[in-house]
C-alpha positions as CSV (number, residue, x, y, z in Angstrom):
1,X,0.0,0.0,0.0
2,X,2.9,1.8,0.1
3,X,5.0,3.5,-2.6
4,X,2.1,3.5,-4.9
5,X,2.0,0.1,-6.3
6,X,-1.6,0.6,-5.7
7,X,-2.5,-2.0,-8.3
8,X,0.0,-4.6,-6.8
9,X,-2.0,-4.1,-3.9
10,X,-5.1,-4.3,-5.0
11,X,-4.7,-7.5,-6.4
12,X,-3.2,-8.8,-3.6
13,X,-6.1,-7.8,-0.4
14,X,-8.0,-8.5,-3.4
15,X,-6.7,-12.4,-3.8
16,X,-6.7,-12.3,-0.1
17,X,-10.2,-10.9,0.9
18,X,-11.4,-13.8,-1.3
19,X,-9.7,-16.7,0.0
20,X,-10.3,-16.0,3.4
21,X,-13.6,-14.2,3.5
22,X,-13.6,-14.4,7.4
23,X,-10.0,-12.7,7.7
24,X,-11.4,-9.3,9.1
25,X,-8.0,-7.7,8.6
26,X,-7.7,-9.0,5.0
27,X,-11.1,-6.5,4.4
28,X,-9.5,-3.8,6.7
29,X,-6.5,-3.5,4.5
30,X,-8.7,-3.2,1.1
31,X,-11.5,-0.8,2.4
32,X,-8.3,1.4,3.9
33,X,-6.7,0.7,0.5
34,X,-9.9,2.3,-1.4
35,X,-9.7,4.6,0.5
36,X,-6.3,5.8,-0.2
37,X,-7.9,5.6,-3.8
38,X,-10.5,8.0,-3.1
39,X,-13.2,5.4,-3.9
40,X,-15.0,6.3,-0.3
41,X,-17.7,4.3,-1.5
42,X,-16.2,1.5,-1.5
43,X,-14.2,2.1,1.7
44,X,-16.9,2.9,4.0
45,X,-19.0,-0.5,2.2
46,X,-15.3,-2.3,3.1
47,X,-15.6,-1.0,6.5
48,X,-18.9,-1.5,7.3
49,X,-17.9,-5.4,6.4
50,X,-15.0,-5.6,8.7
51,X,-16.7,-4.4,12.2
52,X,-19.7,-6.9,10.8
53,X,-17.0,-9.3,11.1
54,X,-15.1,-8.3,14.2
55,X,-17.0,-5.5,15.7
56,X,-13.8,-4.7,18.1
57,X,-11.5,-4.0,15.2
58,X,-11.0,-0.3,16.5
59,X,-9.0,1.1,13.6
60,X,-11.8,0.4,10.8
61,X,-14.6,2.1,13.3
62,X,-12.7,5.0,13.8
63,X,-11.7,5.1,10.0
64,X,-15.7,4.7,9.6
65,X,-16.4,7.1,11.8
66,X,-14.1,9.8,10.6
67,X,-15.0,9.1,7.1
68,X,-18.5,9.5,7.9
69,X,-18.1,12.9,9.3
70,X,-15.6,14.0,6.7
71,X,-18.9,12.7,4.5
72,X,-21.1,15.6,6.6
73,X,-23.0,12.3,7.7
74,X,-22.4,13.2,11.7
75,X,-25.2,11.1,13.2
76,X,-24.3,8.3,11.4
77,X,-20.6,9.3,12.6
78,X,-21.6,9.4,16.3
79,X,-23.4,6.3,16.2
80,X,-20.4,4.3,14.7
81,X,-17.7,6.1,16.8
82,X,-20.1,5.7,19.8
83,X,-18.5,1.9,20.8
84,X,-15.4,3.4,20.7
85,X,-15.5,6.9,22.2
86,X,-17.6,5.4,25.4
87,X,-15.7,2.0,26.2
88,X,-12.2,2.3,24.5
89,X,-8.9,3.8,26.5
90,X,-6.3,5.6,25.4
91,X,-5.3,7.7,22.6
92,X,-7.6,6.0,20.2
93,X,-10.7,6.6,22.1
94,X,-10.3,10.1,22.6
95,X,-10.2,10.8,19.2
96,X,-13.0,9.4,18.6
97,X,-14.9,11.1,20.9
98,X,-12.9,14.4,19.7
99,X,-14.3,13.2,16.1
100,X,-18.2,13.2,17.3
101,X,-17.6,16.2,19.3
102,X,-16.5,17.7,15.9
103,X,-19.4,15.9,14.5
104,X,-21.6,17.3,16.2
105,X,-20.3,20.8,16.0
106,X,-18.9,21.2,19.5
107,X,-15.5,22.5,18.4
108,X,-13.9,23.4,22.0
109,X,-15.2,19.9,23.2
110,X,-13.3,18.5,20.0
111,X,-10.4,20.6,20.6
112,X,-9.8,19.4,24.6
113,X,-10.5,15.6,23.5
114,X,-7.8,15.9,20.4
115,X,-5.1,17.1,23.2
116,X,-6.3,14.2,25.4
117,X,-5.3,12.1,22.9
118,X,-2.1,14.2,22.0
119,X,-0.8,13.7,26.0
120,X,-1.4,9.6,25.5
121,X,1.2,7.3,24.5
122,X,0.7,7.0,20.6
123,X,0.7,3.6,18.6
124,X,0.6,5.3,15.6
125,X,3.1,8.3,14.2
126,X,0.4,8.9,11.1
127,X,-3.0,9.0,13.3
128,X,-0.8,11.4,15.7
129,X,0.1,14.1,13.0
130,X,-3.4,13.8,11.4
131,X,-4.9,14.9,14.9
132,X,-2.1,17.2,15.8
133,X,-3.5,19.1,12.0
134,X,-6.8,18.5,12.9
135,X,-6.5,20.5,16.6
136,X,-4.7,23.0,14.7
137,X,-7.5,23.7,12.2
138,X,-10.3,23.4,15.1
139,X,-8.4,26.0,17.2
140,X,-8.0,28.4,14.5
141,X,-12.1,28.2,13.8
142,X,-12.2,28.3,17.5
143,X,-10.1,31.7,17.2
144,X,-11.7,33.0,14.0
145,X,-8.9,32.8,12.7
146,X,-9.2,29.9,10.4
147,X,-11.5,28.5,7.6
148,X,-13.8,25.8,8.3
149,X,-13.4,21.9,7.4
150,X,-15.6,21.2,5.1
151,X,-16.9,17.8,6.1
152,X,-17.6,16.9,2.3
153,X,-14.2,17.8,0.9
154,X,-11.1,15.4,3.1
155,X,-9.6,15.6,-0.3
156,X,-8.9,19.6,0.1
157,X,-9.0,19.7,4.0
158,X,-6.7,16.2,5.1
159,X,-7.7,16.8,8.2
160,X,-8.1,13.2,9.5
161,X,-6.5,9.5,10.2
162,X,-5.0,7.9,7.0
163,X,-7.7,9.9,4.9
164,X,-5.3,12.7,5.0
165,X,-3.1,10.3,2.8
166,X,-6.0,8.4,0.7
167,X,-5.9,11.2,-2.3
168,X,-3.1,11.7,-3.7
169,X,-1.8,15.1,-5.0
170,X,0.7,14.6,-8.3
């Protein structure tokens, strides 16, 4: 997924997906890899398929949840994030209750939640930089000194986990 041998992998989760249809991961992998595509369709279908799976898998409900409100689809956002934000620990879970916060337009809420998160040890360098961007865009709304993120557009924004890197600019 990597080094844009995007149909390599493809092919590949693909191949995978189909041999082992129970292999949650396996359908992780290629809904985050359609995502990186920009097919979001697809991505939020592959998603959707993987916590039907294994409803614990906490990386493809937050990716679902963030997409979802990156989609300016915030209750379905909260509702999906909800598992997460509520019963999870750590860094992960305060961003996703930062995300519904954001979701549902309570931006200082968002803002305290993201830097929860920030203070926790990280298990991921890329999820930390996409929320370190994404508390420096809410706090200049918050200071009217920024524009808004427009929930439709992650392509122009990037302001979110891995769908900051799934278009790519050439």
């Amino acid at each position: 997924m990597q080094g844009a041998r995007d149909d390599e992998a493809m092919t590949l989760l693909r191949a995978l997906a189909e041999a082992e249809p129970d292999f949650a991961e396996a359908h992780y992998l290629l809904a985050a890899q359609y995502a990186q595509l920009g097919d979001m369709a697809a991505a939020e279908a592959g998603f959707r398929h993987v916590l039907r799976l294994s409803p614990q898998q906490s990386m493809a409900r937050f990716q679902l949840g963030q997409l979802l409100a990156l989609a300016g689809r915030p209750a379905e956002a909260i509702e999906v994030l909800a598992p997460l934000a509520h019963a999870g620990e750590g860094a992960l879970a305060a961003y996703a209750a930062a995300i519904s916060c954001w979701a549902a337009a309570d931006i200082s809420g968002a803002i305290a939640l993201l830097r929860q998160g920030l203070s926790e040890p990280q298990q991921f360098d890329a999820l930390r930089q996409d929320m370190m961007q994404l508390d420096g865009r809410l706090t200049a709304i918050a200071a009217g000194t920024g524009e808004g993120i427009a929930m439709e557009d992650a392509s122009v924004h990037g302001a979110s986990l891995y769908l900051s890197n799934y278009r790519r600019y050439n």
